[in-house]
DOFIKE-158726 format. One line per 3 residues: their letters; for each residue x negated, y, z negated of N, C-alpha, C. Coordinates in nm, 2 decimals, decimal comma. Example, Ala and Ser with C-alpha at 12.3 -4.5 7.8 and 13.67 -1.06 7.14 Angstrom:
BEGIN
AS	-1,32:-0,57:-0,78:-1,23:-0,45:-0,78:-1,32:-0,33:-0,78; -1,28:-0,22:-0,71:-1,37:-0,11:-0,71:-1,29:0,00:-0,79 .
***
This chain:
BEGIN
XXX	1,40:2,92:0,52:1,42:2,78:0,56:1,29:2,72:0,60; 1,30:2,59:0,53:1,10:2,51:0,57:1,12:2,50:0,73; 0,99:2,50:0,83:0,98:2,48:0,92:0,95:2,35:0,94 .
XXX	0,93:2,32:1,08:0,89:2,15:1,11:0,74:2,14:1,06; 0,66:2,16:1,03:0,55:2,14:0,97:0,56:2,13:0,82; 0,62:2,22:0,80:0,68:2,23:0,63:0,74:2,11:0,55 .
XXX	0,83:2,02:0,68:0,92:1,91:0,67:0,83:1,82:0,69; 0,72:1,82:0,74:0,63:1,75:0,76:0,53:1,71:0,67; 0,51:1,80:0,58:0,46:1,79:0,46:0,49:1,72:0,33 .
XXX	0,64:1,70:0,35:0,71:1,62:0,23:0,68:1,51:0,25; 0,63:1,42:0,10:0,63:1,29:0,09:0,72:1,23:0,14; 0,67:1,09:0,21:0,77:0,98:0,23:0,86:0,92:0,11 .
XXX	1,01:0,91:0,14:1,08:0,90:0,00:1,01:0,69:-0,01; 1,07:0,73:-0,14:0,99:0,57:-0,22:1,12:0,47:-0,19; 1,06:0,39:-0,14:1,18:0,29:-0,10:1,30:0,28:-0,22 .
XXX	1,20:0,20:-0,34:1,24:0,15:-0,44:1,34:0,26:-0,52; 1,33:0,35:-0,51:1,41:0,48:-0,56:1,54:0,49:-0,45; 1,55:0,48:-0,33:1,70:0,49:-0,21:1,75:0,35:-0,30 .
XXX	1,70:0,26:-0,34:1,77:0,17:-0,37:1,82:0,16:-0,44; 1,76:0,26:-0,59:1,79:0,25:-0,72:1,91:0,36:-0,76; 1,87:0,46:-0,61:1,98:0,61:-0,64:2,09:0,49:-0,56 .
XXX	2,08:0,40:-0,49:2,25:0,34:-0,42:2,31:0,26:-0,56; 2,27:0,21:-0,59:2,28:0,11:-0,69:2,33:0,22:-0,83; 2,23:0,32:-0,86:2,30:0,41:-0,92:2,33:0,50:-0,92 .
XXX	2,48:0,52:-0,85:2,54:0,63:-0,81:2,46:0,73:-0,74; 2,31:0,70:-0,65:2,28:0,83:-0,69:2,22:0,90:-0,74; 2,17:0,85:-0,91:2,16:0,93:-0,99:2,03:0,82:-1,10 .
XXX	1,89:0,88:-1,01:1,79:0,74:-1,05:1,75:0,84:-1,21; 1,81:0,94:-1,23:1,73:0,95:-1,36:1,89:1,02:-1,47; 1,90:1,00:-1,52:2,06:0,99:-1,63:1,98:1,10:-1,75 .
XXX	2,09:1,18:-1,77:2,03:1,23:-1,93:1,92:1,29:-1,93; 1,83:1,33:-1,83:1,69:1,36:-1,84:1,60:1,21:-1,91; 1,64:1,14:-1,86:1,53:1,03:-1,95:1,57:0,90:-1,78 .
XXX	1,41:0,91:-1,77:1,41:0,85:-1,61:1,39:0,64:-1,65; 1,52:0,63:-1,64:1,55:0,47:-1,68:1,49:0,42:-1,60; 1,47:0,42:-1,46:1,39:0,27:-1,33:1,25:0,33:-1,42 .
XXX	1,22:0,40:-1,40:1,03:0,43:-1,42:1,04:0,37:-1,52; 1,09:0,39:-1,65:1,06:0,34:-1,73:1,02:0,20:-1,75; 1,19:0,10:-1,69:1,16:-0,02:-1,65:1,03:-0,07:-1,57 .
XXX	1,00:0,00:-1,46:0,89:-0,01:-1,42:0,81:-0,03:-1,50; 0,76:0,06:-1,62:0,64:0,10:-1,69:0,64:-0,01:-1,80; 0,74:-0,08:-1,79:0,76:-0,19:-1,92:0,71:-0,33:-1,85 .
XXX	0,78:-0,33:-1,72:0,72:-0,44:-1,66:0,56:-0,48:-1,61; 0,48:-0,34:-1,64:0,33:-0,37:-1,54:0,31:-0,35:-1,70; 0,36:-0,30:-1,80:0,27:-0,36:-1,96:0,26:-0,48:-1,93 .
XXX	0,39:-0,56:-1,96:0,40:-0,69:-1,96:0,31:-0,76:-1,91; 0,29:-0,75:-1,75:0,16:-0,80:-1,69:0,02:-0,79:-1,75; -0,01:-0,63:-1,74:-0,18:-0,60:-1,77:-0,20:-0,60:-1,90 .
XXX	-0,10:-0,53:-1,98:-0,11:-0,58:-2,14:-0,10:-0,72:-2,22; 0,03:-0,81:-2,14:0,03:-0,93:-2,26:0,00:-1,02:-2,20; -0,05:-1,03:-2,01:-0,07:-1,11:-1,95:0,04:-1,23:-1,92 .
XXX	0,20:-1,15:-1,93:0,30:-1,26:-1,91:0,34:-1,24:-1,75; 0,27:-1,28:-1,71:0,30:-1,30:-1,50:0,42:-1,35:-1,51; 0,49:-1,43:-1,58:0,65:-1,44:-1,55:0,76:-1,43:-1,67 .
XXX	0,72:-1,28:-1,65:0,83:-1,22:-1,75:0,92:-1,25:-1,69; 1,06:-1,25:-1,79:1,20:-1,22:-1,76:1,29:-1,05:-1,78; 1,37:-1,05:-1,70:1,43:-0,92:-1,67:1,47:-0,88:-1,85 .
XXX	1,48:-0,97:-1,92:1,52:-0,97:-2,10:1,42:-0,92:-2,18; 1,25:-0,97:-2,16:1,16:-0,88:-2,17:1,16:-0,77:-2,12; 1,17:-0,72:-2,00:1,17:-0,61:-1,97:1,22:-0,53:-2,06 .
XXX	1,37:-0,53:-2,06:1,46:-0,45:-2,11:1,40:-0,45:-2,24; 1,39:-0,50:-2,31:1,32:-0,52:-2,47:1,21:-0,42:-2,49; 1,11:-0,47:-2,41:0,98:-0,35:-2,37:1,01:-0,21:-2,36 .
XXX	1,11:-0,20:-2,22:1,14:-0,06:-2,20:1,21:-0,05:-2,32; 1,31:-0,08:-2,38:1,40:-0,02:-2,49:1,54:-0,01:-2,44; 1,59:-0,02:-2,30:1,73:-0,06:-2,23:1,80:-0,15:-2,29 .
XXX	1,90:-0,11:-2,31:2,06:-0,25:-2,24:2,03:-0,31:-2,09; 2,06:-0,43:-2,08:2,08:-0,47:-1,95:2,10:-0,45:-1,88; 2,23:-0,36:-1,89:2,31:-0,32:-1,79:2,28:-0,21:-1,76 .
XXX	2,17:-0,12:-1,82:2,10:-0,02:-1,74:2,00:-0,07:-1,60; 1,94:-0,20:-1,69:1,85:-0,23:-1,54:1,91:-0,26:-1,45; 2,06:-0,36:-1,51:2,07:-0,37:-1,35:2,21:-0,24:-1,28 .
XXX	2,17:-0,14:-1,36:2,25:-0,04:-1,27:2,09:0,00:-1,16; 2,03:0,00:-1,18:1,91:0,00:-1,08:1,83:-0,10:-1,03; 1,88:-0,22:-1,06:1,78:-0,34:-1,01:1,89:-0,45:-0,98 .
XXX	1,91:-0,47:-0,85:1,98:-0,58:-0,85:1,92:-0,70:-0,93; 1,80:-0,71:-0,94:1,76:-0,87:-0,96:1,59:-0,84:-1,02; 1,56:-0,96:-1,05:1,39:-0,92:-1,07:1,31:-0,94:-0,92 .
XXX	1,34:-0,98:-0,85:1,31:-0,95:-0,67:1,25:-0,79:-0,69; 1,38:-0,73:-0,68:1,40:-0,56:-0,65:1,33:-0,51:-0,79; 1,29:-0,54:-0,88:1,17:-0,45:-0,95:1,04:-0,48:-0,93 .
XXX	1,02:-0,64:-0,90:0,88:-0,66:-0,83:0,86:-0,61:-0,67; 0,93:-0,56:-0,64:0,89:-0,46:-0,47:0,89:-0,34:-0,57; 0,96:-0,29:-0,61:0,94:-0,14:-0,66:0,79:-0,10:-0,79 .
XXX	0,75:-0,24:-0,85:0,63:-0,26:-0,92:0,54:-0,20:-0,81; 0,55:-0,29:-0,70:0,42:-0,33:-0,61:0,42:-0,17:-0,52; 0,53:-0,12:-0,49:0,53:0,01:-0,40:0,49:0,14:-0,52 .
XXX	0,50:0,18:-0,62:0,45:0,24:-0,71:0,25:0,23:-0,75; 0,26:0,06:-0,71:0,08:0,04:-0,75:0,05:0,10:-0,62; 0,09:0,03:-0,49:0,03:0,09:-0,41:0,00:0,28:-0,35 .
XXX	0,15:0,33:-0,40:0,14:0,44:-0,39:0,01:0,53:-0,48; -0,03:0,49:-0,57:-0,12:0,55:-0,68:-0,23:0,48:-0,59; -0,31:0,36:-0,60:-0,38:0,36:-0,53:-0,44:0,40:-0,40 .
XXX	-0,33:0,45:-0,33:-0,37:0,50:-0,19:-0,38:0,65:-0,24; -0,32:0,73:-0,32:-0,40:0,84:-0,35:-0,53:0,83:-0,45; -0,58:0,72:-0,49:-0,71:0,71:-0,52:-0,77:0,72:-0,46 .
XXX	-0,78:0,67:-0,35:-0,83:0,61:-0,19:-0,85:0,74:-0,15; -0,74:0,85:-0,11:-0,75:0,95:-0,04:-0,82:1,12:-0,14; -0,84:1,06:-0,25:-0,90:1,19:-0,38:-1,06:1,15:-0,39 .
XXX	-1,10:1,13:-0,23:-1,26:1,16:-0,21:-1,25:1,27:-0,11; -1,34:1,37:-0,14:-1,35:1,48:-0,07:-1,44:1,43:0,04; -1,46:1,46:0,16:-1,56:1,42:0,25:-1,55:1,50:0,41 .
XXX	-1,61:1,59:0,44:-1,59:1,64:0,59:-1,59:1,57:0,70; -1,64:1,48:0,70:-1,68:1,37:0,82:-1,55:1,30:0,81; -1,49:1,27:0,93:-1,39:1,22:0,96:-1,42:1,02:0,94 .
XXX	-1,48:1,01:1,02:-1,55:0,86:0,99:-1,57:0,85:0,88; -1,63:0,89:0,82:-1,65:0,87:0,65:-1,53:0,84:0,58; -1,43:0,92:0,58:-1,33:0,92:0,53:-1,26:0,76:0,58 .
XXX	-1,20:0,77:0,68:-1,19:0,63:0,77:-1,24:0,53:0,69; -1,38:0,55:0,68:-1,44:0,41:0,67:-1,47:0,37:0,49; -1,40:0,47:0,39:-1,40:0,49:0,29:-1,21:0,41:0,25 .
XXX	-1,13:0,47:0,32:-1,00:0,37:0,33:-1,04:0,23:0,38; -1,09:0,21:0,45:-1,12:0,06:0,51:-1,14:-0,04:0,39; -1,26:0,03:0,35:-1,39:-0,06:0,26:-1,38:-0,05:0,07 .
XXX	-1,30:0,05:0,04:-1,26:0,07:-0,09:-1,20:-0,05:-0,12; -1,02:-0,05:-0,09:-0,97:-0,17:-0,19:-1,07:-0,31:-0,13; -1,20:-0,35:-0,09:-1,27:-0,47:-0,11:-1,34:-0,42:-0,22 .
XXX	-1,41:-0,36:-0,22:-1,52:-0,31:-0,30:-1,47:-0,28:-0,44; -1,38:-0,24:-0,45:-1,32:-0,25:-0,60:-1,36:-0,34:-0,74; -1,40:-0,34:-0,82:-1,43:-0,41:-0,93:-1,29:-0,48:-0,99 .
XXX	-1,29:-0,58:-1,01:-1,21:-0,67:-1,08:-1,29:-0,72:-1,21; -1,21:-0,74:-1,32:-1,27:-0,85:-1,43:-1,19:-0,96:-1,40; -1,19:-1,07:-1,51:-1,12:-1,17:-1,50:-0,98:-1,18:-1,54 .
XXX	-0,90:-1,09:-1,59:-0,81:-1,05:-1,62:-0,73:-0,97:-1,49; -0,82:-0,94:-1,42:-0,74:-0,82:-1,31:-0,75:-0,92:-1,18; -0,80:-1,01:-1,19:-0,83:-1,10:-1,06:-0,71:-1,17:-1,13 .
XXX	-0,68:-1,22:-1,27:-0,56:-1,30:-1,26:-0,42:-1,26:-1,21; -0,43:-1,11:-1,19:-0,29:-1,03:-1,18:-0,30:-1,02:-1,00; -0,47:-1,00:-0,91:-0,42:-1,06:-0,82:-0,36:-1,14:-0,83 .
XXX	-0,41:-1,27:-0,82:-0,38:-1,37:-0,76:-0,21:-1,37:-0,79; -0,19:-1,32:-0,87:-0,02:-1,33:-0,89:0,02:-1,26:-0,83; 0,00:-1,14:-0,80:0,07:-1,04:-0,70:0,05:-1,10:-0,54 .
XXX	-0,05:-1,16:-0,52:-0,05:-1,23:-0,42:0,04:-1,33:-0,38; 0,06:-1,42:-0,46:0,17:-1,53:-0,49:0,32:-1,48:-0,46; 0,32:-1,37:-0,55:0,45:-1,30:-0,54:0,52:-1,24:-0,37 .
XXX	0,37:-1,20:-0,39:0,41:-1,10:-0,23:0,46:-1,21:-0,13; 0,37:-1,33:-0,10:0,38:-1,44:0,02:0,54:-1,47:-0,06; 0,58:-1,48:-0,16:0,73:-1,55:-0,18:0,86:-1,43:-0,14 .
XXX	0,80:-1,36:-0,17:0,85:-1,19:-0,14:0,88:-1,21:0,01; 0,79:-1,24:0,10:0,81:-1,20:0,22:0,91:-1,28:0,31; 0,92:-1,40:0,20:1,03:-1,53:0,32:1,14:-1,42:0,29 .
XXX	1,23:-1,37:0,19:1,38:-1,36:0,19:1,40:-1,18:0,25; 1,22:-1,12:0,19:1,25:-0,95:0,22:1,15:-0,89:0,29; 1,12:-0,92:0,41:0,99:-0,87:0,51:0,97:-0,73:0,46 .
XXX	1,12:-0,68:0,53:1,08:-0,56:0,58:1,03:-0,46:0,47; 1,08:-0,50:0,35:1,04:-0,41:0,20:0,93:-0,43:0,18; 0,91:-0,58:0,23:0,75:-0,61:0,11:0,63:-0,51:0,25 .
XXX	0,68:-0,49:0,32:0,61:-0,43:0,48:0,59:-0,27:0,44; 0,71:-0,17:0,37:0,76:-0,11:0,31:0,67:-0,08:0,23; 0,64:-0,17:0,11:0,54:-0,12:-0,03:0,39:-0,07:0,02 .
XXX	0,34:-0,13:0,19:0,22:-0,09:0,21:0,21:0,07:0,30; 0,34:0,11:0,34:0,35:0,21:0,38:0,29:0,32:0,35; 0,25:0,37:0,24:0,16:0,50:0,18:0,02:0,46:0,25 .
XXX	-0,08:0,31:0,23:-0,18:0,34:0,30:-0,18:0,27:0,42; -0,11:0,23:0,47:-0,09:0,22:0,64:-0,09:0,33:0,70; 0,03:0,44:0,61:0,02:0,60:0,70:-0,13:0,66:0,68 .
XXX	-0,20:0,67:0,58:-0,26:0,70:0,55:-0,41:0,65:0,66; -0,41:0,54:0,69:-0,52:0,49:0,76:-0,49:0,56:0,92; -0,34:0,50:0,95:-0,35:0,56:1,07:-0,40:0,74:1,12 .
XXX	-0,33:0,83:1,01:-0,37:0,98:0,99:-0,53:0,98:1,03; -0,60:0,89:0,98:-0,74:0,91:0,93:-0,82:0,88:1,07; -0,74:0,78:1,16:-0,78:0,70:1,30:-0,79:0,80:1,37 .
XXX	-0,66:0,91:1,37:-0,61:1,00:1,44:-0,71:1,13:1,40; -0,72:1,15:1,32:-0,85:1,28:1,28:-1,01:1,21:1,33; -1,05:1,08:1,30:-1,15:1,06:1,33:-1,17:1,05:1,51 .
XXX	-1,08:1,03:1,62:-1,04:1,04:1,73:-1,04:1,17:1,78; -0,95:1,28:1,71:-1,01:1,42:1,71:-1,15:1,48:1,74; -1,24:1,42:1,62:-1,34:1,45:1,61:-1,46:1,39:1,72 .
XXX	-1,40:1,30:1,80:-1,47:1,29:1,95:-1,55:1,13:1,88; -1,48:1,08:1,79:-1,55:0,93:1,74:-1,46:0,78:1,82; -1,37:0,85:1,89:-1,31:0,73:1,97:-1,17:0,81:2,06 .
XXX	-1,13:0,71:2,15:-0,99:0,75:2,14:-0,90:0,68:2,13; -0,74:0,76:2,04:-0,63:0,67:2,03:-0,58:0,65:2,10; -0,52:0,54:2,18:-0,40:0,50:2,20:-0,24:0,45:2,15 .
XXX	-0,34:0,39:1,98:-0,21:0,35:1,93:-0,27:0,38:1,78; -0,27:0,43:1,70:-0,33:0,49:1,61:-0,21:0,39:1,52; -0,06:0,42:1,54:0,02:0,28:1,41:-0,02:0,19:1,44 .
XXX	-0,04:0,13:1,55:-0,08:0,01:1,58:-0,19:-0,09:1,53; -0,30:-0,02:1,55:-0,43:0,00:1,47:-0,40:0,00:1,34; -0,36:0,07:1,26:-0,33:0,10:1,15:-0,29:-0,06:1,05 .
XXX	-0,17:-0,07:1,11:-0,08:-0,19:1,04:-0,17:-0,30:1,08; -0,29:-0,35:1,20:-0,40:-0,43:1,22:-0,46:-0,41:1,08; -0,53:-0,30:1,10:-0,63:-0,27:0,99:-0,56:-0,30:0,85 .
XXX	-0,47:-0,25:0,82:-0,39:-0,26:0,70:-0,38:-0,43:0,62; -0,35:-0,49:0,76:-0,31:-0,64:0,69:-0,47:-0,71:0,70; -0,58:-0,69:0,76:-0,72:-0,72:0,75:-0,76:-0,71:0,62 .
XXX	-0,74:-0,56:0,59:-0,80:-0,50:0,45:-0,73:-0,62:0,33; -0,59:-0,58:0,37:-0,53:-0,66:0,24:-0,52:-0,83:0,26; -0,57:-0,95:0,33:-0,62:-1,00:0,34:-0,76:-1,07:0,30 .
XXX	-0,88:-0,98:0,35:-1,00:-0,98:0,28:-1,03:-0,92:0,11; -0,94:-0,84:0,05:-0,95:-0,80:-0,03:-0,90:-0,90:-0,13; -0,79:-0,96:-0,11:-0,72:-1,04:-0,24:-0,79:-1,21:-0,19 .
XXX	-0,88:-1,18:-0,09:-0,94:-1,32:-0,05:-1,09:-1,33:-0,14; -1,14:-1,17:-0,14:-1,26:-1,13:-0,23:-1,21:-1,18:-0,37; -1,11:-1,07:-0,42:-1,09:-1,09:-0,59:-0,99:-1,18:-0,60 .
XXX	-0,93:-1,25:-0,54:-0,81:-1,32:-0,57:-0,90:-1,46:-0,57; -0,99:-1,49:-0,51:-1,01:-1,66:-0,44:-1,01:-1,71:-0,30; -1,08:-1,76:-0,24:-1,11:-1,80:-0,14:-1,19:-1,75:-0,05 .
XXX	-1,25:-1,69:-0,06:-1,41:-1,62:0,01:-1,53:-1,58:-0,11; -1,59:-1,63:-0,06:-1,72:-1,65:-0,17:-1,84:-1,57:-0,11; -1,80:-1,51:-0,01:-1,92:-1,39:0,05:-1,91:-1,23:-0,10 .
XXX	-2,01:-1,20:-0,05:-2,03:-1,05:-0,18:-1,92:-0,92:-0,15; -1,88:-0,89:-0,19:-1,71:-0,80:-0,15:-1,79:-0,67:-0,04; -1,95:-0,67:-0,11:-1,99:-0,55:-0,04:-2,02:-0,57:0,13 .
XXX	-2,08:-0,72:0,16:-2,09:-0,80:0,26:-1,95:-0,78:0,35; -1,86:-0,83:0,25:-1,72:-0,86:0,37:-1,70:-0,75:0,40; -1,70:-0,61:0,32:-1,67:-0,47:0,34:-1,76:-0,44:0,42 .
XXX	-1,84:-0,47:0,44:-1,86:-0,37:0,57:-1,88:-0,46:0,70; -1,87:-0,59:0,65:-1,83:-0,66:0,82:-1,70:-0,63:0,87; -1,59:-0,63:0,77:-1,45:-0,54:0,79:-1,48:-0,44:0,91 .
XXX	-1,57:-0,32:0,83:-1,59:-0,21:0,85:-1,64:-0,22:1,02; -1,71:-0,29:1,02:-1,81:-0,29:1,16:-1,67:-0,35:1,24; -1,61:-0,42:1,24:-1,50:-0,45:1,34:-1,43:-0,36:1,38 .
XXX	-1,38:-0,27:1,26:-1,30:-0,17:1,25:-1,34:-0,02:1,36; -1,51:-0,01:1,30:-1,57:0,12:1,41:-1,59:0,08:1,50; -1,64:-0,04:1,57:-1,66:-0,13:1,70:-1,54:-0,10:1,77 .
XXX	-1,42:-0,14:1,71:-1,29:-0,11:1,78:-1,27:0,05:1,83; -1,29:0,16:1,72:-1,28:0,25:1,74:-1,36:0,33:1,85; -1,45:0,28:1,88:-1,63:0,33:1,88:-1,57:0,26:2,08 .
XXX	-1,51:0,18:2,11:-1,45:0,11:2,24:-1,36:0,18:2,29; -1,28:0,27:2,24:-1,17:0,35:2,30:-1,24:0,45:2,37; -1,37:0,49:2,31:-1,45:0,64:2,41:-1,54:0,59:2,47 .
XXX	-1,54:0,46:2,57:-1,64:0,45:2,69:-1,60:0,51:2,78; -1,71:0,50:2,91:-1,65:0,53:3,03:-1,54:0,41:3,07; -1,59:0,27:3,05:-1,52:0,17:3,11:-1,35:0,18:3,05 .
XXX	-1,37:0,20:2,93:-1,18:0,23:2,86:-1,14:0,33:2,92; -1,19:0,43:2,93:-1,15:0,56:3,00:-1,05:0,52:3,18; -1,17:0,45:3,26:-1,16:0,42:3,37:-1,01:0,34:3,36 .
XXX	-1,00:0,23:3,25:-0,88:0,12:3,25:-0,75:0,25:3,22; -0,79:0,33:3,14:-0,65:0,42:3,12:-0,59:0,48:3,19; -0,75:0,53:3,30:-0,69:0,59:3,42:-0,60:0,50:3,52 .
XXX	-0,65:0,39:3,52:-0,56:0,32:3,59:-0,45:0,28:3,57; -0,44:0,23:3,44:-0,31:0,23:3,39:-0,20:0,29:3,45; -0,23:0,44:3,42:-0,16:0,56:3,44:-0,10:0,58:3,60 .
X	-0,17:0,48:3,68:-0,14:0,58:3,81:-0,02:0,48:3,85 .
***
């Protein structure tokens, strides 16, 4: 039997999948042939391949090779495959993010921070921000807590990193989620402000003024004077 560290180990389940196993029976992959991925995999062609930002659920199905009524045994709506699009990009990307080797705890930290700014876009991949951007802010009036949800892989991810670099005697946590979901909506903020439109500073510029906020903050939890407020706190 796994122990608590063991259980600790296991990936966080994917939103988009609890939704797809309620919706279908349960049963997100039929026959050995995995129908949501697929859809999934037909819908981000759609985008990065034919450049149709507003496909319909009818393309989809066409693309993937489904009946209808496969997708929507797993999708209520095109809502619920654009969260499940956007929780899949971000889950791959945040193991991009995290597949740099580096012993320095701060390094690491400040390599999550400063990546998705620094990223290369062409003109083609800045159009798909700015869409995914669009999407997300319309996303969030009817479904917070999902669209909150799809950033969950690197929000955990940042906070883990807060929490080892605090270890290592580079600050101390108090609130390490706390921090985290700060940092989290900063990054993603300045990032789609870099490649999306509307900041005209150099991505490498904004990245590490980010950054300097970010270790300033951190670099403030190990004075004497925070130390002294905690003590007091406490008594």
């Amino acid at each position: 039997m796994a122990g608590p560290a063991a259980l600790q180990e296991l990936p966080a389940p994917k939103q988009w999948e609890l939704r797809a196993a309620r919706r279908g029976g349960g049963r997100p992959v039929e026959g050995g042939r995995p129908f949501a991925n697929e859809i999934i995999d037909a819908a981000w062609a759609l985008v990065q391949d034919d450049e149709n930002l507003e496909f319909t659920v009818k393309q989809v199905t066409e693309r993937a090779g489904v009946a209808l009524q496969t997708f929507y045994r797993y999708f209520g709506n095109k809502d619920e495959l654009l969260l499940a699009m956007f929780e899949e990009s971000m889950r791959a990307a945040t193991a991009r993010f995290l597949d740099v080797a580096t012993a320095d705890p701060v390094d690491h930290l400040r390599h999550l921070v400063t990546e998705p700014i620094l990223m290369e876009f062409d003109e083609r991949a800045q159009r798909v921000v700015r869409w995914r951007g669009r999407e997300r802010q319309r996303l969030l009036e009817f479904f917070p807590d999902a669209v909150e949800a799809v950033y969950e892989p690197y929000r955990a991810a940042i906070a883990e990193a807060i929490a080892a670099a605090c270890r290592a005697g580079a600050g101390t946590c108090e609130a390490p989620d706390v921090d985290a979901t700060i940092i989290l909506h900063l990054v993603q903020e300045m990032a789609h402000g870099v490649h999306g439109g509307g900041i005209d500073h150099p991505p490498r510029l904004v990245a590490e003024r980010v950054w300097h906020l970010v270790r300033a903050g951190l670099a403030a939890g190990s004075t004497p004077e925070a130390g002294e407020r905690r003590r007091r706190s406490r008594r």
